[in-house]
N, CA, C and O of each residue as an XYZ file, in Angstrom:
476
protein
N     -16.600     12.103     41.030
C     -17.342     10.856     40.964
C     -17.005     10.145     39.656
O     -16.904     10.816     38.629
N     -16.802      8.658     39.636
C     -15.848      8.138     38.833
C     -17.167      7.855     38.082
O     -18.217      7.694     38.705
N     -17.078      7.779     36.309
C     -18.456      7.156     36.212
C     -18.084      6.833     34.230
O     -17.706      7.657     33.398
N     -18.338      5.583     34.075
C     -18.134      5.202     32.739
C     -19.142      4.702     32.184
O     -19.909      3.890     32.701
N     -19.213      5.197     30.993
C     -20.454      5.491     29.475
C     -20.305      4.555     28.634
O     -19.526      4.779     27.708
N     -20.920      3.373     28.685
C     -20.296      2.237     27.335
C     -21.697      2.790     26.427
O     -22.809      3.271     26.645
N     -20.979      2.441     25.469
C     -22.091      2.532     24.150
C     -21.460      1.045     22.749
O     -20.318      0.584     22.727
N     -22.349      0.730     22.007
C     -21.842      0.170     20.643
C     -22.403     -1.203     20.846
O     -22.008     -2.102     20.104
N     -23.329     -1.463     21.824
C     -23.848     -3.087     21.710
C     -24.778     -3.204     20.518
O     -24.670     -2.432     19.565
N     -25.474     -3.936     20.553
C     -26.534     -4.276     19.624
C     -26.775     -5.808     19.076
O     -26.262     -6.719     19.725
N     -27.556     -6.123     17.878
C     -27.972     -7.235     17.270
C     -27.529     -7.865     16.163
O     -28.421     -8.060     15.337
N     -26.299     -8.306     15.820
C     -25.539     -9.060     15.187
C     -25.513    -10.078     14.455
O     -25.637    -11.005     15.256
N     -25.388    -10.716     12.931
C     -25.991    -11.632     12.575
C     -24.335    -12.793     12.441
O     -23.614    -12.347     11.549
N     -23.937    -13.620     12.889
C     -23.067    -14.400     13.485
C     -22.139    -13.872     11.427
O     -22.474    -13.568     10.282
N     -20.544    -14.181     12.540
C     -19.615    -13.477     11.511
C     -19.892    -12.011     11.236
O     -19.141    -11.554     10.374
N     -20.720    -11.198     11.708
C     -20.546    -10.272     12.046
C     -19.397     -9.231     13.069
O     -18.588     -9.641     13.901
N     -19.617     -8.089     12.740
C     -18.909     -7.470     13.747
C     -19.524     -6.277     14.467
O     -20.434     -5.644     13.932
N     -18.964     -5.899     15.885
C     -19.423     -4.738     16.225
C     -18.157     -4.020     17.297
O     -17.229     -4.656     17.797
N     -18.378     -2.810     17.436
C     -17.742     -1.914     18.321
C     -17.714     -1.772     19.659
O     -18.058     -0.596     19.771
N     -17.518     -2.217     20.860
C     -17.653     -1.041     22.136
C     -16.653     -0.278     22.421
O     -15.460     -0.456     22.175
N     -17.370      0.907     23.149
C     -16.832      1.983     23.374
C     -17.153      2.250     24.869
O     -18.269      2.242     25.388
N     -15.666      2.545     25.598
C     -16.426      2.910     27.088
C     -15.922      3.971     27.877
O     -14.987      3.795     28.658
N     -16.528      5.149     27.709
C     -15.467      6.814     28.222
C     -15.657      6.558     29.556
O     -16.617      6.073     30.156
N     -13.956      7.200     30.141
C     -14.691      7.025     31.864
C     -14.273      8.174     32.213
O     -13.470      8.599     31.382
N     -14.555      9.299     33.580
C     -14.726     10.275     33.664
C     -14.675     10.399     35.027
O     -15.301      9.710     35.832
N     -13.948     11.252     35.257
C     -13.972     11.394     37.094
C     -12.924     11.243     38.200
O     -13.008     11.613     39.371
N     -11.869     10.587     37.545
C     -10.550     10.394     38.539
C      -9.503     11.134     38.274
O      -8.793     11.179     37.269
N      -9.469     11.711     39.262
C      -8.339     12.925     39.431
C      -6.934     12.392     39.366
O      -6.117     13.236     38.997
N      -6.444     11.178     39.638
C      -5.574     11.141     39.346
C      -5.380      9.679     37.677
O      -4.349      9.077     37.375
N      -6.431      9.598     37.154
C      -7.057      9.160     36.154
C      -6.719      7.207     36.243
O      -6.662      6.546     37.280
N      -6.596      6.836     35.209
C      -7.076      5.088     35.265
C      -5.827      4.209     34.923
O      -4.900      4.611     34.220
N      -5.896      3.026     35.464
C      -4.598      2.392     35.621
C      -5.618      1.310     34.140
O      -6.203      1.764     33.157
N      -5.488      0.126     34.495
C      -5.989     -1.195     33.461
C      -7.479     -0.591     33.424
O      -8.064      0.097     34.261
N      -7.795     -0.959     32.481
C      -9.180     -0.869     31.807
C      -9.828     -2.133     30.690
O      -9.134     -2.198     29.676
N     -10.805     -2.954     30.697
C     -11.059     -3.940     30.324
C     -12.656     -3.981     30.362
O     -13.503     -3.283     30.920
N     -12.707     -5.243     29.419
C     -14.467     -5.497     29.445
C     -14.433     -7.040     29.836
O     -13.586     -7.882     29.536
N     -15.969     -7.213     30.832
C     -15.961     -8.520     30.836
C     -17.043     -9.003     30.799
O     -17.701     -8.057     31.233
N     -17.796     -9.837     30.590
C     -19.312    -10.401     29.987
C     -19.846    -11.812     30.998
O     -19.346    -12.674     31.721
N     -21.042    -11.423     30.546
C     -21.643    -12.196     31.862
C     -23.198    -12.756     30.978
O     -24.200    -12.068     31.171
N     -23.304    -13.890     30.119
C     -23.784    -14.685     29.899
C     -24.903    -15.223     30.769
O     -24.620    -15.716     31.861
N     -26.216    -15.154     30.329
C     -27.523    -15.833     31.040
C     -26.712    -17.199     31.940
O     -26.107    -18.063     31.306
N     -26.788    -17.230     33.210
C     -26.834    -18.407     33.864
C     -25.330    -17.997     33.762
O     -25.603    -16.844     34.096
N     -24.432    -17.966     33.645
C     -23.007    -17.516     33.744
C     -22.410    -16.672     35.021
O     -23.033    -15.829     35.667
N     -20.754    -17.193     35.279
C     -20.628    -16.340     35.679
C     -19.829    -14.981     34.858
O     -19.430    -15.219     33.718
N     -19.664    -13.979     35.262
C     -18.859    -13.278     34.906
C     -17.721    -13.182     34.669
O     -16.848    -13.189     35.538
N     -17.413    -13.017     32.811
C     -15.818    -13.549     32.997
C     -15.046    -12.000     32.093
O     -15.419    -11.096     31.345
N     -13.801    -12.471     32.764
C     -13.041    -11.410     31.322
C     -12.886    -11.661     30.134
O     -12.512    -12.831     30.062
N     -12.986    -11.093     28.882
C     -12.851    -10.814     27.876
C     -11.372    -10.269     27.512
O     -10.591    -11.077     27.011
N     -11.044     -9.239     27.687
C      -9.884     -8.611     27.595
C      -9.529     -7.294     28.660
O     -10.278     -6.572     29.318
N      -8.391     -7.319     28.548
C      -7.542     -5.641     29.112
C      -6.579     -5.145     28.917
O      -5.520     -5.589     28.473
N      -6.958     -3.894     29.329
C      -5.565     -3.183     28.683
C      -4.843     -2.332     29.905
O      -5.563     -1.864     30.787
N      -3.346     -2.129     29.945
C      -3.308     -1.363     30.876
C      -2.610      0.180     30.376
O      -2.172      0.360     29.239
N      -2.608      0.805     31.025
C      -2.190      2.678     30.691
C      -1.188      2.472     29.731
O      -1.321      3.152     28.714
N       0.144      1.436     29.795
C       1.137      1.544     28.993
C       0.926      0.694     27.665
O       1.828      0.657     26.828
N      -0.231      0.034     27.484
C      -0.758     -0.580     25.938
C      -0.780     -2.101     26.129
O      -1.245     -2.723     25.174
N      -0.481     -2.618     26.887
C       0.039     -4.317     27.270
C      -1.977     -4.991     27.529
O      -2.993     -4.514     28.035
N      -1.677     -6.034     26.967
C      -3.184     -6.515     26.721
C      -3.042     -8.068     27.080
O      -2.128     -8.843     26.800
N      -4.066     -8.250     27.689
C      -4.395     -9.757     27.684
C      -5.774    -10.261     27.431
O      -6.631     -9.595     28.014
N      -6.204    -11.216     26.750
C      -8.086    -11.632     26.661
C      -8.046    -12.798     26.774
O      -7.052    -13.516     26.885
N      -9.107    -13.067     26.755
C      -9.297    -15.025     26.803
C      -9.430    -15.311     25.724
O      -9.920    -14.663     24.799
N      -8.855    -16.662     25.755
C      -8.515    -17.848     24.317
C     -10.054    -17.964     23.907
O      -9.962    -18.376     22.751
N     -11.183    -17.860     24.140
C     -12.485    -17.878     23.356
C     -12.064    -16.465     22.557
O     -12.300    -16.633     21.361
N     -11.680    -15.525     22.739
C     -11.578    -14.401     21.760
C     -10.410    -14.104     21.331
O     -10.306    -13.046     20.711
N      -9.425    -14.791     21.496
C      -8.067    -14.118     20.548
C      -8.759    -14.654     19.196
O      -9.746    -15.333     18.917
N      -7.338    -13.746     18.240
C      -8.154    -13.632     17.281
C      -9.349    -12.969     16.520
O      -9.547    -12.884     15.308
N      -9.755    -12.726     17.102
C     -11.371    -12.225     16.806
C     -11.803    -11.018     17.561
O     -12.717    -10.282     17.191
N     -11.050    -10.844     18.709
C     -11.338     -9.721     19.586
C     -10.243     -8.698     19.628
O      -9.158     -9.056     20.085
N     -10.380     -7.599     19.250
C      -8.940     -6.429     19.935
C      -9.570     -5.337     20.793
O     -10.577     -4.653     20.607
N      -8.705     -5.370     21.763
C      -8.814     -4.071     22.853
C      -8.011     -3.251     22.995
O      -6.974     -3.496     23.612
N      -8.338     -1.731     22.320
C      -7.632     -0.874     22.716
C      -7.610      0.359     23.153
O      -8.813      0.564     23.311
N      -7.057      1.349     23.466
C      -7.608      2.398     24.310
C      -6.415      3.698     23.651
O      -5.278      3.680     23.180
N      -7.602      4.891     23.997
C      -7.062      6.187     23.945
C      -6.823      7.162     25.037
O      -7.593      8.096     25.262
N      -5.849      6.949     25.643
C      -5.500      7.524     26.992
C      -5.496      8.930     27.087
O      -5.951      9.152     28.209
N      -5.276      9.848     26.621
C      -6.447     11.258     26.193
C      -7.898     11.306     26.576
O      -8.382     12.135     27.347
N      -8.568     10.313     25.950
C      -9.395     10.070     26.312
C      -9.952      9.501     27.167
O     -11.155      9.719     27.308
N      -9.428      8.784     27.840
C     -10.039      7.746     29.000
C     -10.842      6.805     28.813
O     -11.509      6.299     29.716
N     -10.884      6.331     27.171
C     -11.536      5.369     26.420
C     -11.052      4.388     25.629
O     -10.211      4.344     24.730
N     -11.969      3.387     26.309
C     -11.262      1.876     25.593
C     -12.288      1.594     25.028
O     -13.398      1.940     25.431
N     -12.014      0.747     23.740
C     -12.709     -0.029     23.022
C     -12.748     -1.375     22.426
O     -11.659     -1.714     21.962
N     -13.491     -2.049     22.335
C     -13.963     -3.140     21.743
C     -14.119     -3.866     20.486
O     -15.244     -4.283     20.212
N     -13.157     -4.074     19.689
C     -13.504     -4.630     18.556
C     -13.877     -5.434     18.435
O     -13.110     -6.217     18.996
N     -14.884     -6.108     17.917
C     -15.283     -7.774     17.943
C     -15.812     -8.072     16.508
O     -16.840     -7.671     15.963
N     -14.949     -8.784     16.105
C     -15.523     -9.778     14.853
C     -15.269    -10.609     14.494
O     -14.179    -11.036     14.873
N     -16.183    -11.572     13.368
C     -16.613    -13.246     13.849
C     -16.857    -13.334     14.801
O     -16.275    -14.060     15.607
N     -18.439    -12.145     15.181
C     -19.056    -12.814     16.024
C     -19.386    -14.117     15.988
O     -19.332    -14.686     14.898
N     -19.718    -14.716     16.953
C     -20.497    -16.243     16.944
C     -21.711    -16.081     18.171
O     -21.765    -15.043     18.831
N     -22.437    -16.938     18.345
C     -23.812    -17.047     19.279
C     -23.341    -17.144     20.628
O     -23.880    -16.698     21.641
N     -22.158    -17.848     20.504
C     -21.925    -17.985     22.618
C     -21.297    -17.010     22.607
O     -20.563    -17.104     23.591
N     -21.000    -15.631     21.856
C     -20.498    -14.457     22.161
C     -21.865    -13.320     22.575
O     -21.917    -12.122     22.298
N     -22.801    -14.074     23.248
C     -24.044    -13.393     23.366
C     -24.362    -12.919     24.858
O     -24.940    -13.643     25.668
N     -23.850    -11.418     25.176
C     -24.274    -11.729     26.951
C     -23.916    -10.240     26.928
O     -23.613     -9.558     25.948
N     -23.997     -9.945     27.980
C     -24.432     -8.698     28.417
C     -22.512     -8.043     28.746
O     -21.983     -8.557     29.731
N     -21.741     -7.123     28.033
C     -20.978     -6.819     28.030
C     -20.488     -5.707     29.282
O     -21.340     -4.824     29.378
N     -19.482     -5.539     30.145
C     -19.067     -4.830     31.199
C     -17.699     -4.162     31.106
O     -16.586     -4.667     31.256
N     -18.103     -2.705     30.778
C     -16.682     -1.956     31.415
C     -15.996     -2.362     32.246
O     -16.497     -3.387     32.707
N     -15.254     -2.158     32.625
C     -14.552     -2.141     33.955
C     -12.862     -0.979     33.997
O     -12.049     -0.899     33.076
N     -12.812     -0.470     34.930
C     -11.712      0.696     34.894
C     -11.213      0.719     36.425
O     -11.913      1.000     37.398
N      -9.745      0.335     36.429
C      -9.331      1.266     37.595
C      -9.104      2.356     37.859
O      -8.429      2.821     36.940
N      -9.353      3.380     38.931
C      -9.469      4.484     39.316
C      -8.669      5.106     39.758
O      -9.213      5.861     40.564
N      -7.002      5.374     39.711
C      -6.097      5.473     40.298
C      -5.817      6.315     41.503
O      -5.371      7.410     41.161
N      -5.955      6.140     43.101
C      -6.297      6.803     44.030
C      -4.809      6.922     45.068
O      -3.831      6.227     44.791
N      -4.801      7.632     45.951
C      -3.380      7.583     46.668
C      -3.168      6.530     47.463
O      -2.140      6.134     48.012
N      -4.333      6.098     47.459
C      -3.761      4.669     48.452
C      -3.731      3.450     47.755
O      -3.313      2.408     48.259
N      -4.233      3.566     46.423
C      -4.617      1.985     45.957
C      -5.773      2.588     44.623
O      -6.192      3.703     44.315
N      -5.970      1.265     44.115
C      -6.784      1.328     42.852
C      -7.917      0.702     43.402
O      -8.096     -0.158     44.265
N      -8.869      1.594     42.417
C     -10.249      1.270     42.929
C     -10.978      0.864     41.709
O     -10.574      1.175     40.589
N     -12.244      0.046     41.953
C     -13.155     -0.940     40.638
C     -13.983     -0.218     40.236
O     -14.708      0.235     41.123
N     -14.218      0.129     39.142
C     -15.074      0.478     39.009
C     -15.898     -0.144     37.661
O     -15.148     -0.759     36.904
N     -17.335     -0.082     37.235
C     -18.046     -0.689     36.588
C     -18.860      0.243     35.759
O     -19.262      1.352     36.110
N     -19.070     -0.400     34.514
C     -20.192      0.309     33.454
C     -21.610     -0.039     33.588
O     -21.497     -0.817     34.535
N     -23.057     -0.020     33.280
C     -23.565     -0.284     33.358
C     -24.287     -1.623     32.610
O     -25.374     -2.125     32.898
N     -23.266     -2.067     31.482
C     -23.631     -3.035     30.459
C     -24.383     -2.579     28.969
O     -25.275     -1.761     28.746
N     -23.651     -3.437     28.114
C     -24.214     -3.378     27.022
C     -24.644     -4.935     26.497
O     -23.940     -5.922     26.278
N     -25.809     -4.765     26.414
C     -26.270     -6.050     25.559
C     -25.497     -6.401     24.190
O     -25.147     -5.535     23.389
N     -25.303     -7.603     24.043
C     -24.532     -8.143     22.754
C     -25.206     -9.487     22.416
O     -24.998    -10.529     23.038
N     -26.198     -9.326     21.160
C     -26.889    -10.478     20.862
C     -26.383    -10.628     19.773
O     -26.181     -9.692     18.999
N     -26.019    -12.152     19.474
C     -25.538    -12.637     18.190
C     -26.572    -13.712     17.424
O     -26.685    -14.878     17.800
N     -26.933    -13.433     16.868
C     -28.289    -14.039     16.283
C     -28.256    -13.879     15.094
O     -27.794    -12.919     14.477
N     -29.066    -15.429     14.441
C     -29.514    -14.799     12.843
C     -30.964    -14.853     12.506
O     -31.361    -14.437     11.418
């Protein structure tokens, strides 16, 4: 059972920085791209960044710069760097991991981490 652990949100005072962290656990034949994406009150859900197994990354132009994603494939954990926070960087943060299966890749999701940027 595929199942990923984010941790490192919290309450941020703008130009700040913080961490996520998101272990995933469970796929036998283990994870292809791995990424976070955030979903803002009244928003829809967007990407942030990703990474895939061989290190290749892409994020959105609201966070270059300011955001790095990278991962420890040993581990099955990617992370989140974020700094210069700012306030519209405020929303509820999402794992996301593919599951690498014999027929195809499968979605899978974290449960969210809150990310408030406030002073």
């Amino acid at each position: 059972q595929v199942q990923l652990v984010e941790s490192g949100g919290g309450l941020v005072q703008p130009g700040g920085s913080l961490r996520l962290s998101c272990a995933a656990s469970g796929s036998f034949l283990g994870f292809g791209t791995m990424g976070w994406y955030r979903q803002a009150p009244g928003k829809q859900r967007e990407l942030v960044a990703h990474i895939t197994s061989g290190g290749s990354t892409n994020s959105a132009d609201s966070v270059k710069g300011r955001f790095t994603i990278s991962r420890d494939n040993a581990k099955n954990t990617v992370y989140l760097q974020m700094n210069s926070l700012k306030p519209e960087d405020t929303a509820v943060y999402y794992c996301n991991a593919k599951s690498l299966g014999y027929r195809g890749e499968y979605d899978y999701w974290g449960q969210g981490t809150q990310v408030t940027v406030s002073s």
